[in-house]
C-alpha positions in Angstrom: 0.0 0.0 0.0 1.3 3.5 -0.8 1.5 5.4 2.1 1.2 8.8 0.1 -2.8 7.8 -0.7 -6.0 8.9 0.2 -6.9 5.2 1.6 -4.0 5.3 4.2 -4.5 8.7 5.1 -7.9 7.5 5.9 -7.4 4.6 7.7 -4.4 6.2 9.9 -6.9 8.6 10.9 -9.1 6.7 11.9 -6.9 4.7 13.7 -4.3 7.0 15.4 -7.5 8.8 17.4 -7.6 4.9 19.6 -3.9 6.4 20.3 -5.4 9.5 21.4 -7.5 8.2 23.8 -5.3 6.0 25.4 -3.0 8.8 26.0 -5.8 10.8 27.2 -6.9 7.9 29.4 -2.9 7.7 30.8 -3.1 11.3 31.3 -6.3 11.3 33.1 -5.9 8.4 35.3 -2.0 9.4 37.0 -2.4 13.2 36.5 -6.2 14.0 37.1 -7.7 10.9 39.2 -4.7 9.1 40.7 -6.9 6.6 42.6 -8.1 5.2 39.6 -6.5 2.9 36.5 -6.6 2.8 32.6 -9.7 -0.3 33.6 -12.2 2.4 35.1 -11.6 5.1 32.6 -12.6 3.0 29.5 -15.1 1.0 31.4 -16.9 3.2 33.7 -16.6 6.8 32.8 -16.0 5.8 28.5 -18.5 3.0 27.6 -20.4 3.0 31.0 -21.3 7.5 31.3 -22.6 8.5 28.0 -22.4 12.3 28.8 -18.8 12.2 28.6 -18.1 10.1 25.5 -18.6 12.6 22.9 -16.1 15.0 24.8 -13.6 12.2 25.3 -13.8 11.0 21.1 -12.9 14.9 20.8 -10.1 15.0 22.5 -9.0 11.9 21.2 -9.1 13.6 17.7 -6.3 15.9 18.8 -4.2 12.8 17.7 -4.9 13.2 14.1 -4.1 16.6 14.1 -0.2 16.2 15.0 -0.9 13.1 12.1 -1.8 16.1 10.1 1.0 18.0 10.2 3.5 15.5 10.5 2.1 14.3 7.1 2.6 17.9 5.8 5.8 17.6 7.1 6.7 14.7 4.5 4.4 16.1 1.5 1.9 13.6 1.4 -1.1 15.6 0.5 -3.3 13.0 -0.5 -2.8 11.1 2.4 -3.6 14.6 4.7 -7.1 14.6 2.4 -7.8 11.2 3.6 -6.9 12.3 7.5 -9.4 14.9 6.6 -12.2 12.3 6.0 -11.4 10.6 8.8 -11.8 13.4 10.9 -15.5 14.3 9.3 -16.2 10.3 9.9 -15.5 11.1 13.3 -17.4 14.1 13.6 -20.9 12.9 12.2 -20.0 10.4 14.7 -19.7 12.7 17.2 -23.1 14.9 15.8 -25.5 11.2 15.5 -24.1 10.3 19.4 -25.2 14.4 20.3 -28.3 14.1 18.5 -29.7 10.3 20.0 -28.6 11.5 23.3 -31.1 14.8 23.3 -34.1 12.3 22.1 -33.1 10.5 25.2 -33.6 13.3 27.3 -36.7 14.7 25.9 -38.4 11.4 26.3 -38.9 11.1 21.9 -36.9 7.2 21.9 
């Protein structure tokens, strides 16, 4: 696979954000809440408190912007379109998880 491609720009940004948010959950759990491990921030506060999930896939997406520029870095412009994508994947993720959690809290689902 070229690396220099819209296809592995795409799938590097989708996949570099899960690098995010282990770092953010590292981060979190010695610097913020020391009393709890990596464990508790993906189970309990990520998968098990939907308020906070959206906010945490942002943060993760910070990853893919230091993929962004290191990719400028090198030239590869088609694969920094295909970062791009990635990041709108994520972020009509991140509107369809906004919108299904207000039906939720008007009563409408």
């Amino acid at each position: 696979m070229e690396w220099n491609s819209r296809k592995a720009g795409f799938i590097l940004g989708l996949l570099v954000p899960v690098l995010g948010f282990f770092g953010y959950g590292l981060i979190y759990t010695t610097a913020i809440r020391p009393m709890y491990d990596l464990g508790w921030f993906v189970n309990d506060l990520f998968l098990g408190t939907t308020e906070y999930r959206t906010q945490i896939i942002s943060l993760s997406l910070i990853a893919d912007a230091f993929l962004f520029f290191a990719m400028d870095r090198r030239d590869m412009h088609k694969a920094m379109r295909g970062v791009i994508l990635a990041m709108l994947a994520y972020g009509v993720v991140i509107v369809l998880h906004i919108g299904y959690e207000q039906l939720l809290k008007h009563g409408v689902l």
